[in-house]
C-alpha positions, 0 to 999 in steps of 0.5 A: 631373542630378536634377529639382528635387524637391517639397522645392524647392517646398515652399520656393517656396511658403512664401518667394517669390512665383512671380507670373510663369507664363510659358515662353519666351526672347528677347534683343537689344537695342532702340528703339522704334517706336511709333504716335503715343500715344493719351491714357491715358484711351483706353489705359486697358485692353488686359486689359479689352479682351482679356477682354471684347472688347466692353468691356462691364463684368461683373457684380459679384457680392456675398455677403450677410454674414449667411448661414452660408459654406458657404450663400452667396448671391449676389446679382448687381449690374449694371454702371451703365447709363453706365459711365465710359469704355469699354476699347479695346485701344491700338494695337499697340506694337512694340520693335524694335532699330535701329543706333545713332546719336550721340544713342543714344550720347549718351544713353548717356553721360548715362544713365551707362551702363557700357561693358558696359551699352551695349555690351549695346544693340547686339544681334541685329537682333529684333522684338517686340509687346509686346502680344502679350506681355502677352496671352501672359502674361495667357493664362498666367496663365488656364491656371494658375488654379483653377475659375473663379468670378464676380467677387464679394465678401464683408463681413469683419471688422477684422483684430484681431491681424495675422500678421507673418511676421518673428522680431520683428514691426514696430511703427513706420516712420518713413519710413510715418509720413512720408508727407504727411497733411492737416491734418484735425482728428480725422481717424480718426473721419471715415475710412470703413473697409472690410474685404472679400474679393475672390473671384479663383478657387475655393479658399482662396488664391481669398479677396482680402482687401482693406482700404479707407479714404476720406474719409466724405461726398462722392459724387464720384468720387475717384482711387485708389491700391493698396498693397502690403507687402513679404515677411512683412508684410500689408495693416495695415502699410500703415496709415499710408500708407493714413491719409495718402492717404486724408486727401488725398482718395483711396480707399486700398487694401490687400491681403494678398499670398499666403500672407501675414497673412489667407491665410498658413495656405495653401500653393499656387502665388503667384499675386499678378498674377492677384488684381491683375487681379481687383482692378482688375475689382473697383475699376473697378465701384466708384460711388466711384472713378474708373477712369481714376484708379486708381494702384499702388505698393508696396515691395521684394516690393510693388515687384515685384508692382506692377511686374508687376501694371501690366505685366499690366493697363493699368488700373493708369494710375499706376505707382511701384514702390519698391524692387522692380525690378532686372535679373535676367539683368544678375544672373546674368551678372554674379555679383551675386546673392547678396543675392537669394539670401540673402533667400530662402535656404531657396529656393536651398538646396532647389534646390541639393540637389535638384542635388546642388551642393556650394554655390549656384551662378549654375546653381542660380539660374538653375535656381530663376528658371526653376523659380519664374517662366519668362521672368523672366531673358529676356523678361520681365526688366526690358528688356522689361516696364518699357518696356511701361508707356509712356506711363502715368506711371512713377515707379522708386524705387531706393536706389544702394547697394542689393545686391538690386536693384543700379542697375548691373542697371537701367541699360540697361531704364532707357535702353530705357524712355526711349526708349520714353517719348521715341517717346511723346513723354512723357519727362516721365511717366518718372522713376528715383530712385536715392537715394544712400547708401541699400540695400535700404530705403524711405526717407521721400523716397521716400514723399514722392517717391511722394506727389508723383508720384500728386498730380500724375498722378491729382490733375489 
């Protein structure tokens, strides 16, 4: 069989991001059997541990904006004397199957599991620390990164003219525009606006760019949330959002995903897990923000990466991803595939003739989910990272008709994520919406849903 050549990558670079760098198979069906939980403050960051075992902040590292690019000079900033709170790694998390009892089955029921869903439940008798698999994940990701660099950040300008990436670019969204505002008076005039780039690693694609709003005035520290836009759109689009939730009193942040709006021109490897993670290195720093308080959202391509991104680092401590998780091995099993491969056909169909297939097959998407991000149809599909999560507050936003990320897929991670929650004893922190009568679409009540969620886990 022929290998998939660069004309399958070349696709893969341009249409999808591969966030995910990690080789490896897994299986079964589990329970959980977890230590009593610690507070979310405690829990805050295994990356911050693992990097830094001895919790100590790195230095932030700042470009003056006035020197020629090619004649940076950075300026190191110390971390304050009294950081907030300091980075243990939690305790060890397992998942573990065990036989099923009434109340497993019960749950099926009420869950609305199908018959081939819970029967899915009762696998192989397996074994798995969940946080050795995210230092597995996090030590991938390292591997695959360019020349190191330290943390540090540079002054940019507004974005005049953002890049959309659509045949007809967008211009309103209703359901954006929805989002709950308070009543502020004049309120853009008294909005501070912050334009950066992150420096995440060496190379072009190394550039984070960044857009911040806040309230001006105050000098406490407030909670902060970290948008992200869906396939073709950039950190602009999310505007509204960012408006609505600074009115309220948080710092609102944006950042363009890779190869999109300010990084669009660069063709290299997606790497958008990492960024979120030297996004939270760099927010953490931040006089202004509270690092116990710093929430992550975002929709359909947004969705995944928060999904992702949050199971990569724990200093994400609210999670809400909108239309973005689904089942990928659920997908393929079941021939429910398709609408995933229609969205980013050009993928598929490089895939296919590297294979020399006729027409696309579950074989050519299994082949292009391998090729793209290894371990996404097994370990670490949505069975065995949405779990992960607990007992940070998880908020899954799904619309029931939708063909890409079909509920019948999510269906079992769900149930595992609520045991999981329940051993934690935070069941109440754990919340799926499927909203009826809705597809692949971010709808108003689900920008309320998420407003009311970060008020009520970052806001107390």
């Amino acid at each position: 069989m022929a290998p998939l050549c660069c004309t399958f990558y070349r696709a893969v670079l341009i249409t999808f991001p591969a966030i995910w760098l990690f080789s490896s198979s897994g299986g079964g069906a589990w329970t959980v059997i977890l230590p009593p939980p610690r507070t979310l403050t405690e829990a805050a960051s295994f990356t911050r541990a693992h990097h830094y075992p001895d919790s100590h902040v790195p230095p932030l590292v700042v470009i003056r904006p006035s020197l020629p690019q090619s004649h940076h000079a950075p300026v190191a900033i110390s971390p304050p004397k009294q950081f907030p709170f300091k980075f243990p790694a939690p305790s060890p998390l397992f998942l573990r199957r065990t036989p099923p009892t009434s109340d497993d089955k019960k749950k099926k029921k009420d869950f609305g599991l199908t018959p081939a869903a819970a029967t899915a439940m009762d696998g192989e008798d397996c074994l798995i620390d969940v946080h050795k698999l995210r230092s597995d994940f996090l030590r991938v990701l390292c591997s695959r990164r360019t020349a190191a660099v330290p943390l540090a950040v540079e002054q940019a300008k507004p974005v005049k003219h953002p890049l959309f990436q659509d045949e007809k670019p967008p211009t309103f969204s209703e359901a954006m525009e929805s989002c709950p505002k308070a009543d502020i008076p004049n309120l853009k005039e008294k909005l501070k606006e912050e334009n950066l780039h992150l420096i995440t690693e060496a190379g072009e694609q190394g550039r984070l760019p960044i857009l911040i709003l806040s309230l001006k005035g105050g000098k406490e520290r407030k909670p902060a949330v970290v948008f992200l836009h869906s396939t073709h759109k950039n950190k602009e689009w999310l505007r509204p959002l960012l408006e609505a939730y600074a009115s309220r009193g948080y710092v609102s942040i944006a950042i363009d995903s890779r190869y999109h709006g300010e990084r669009a021109h660069n063709k290299t490897t997606y790497r958008d897990a990492w960024d979120l993670i030297k996004l939270a290195d760099y927010l953490t720093q931040r006089e202004d923000i509270d690092c116990t308080r710093i929430g992550i959202t975002g929709e359909s391509l947004g969705g995944m990466h928060a999904w992702f991104g949050a199971f990569a680092d724990n200093r994400y401590s609210v999670v809400v991803p909108i239309i973005g998780v689904q089942g990928f091995r659920w997908a393929i099993d079941n021939d429910k595939w398709q609408a995933r491969v229609d969205s980013i056909r050009a993928v598929f169909e490089e895939a296919r003739m590297d294979l020399s297939k006729k027409a696309i097959d579950k074989e050519v998407v299994e082949k292009v989910w391998n090729r793209i991000a290894p371990a996404l149809a097994s370990r670490l599909d949505a069975p065995y990272t949405v779990p992960a999560m607990s007992p940070r507050p998880l908020l899954i936003l799904n619309g029931a008709e939708d063909p890409r990320c079909p509920i019948s897929g999510i269906q079992t991670p769900m149930l595992r994520t609520l045991a999981v929650y329940e051993e934690a004893n935070a069941a109440d922190k754990f919340k799926v919406i499927a909203e009826a009568g809705i597809g692949h679409q971010m709808t108003k009540s689900m920008v309320k849903e998420a407003s009311y969620w970060f008020d009520k886990y970052l806001k107390q």
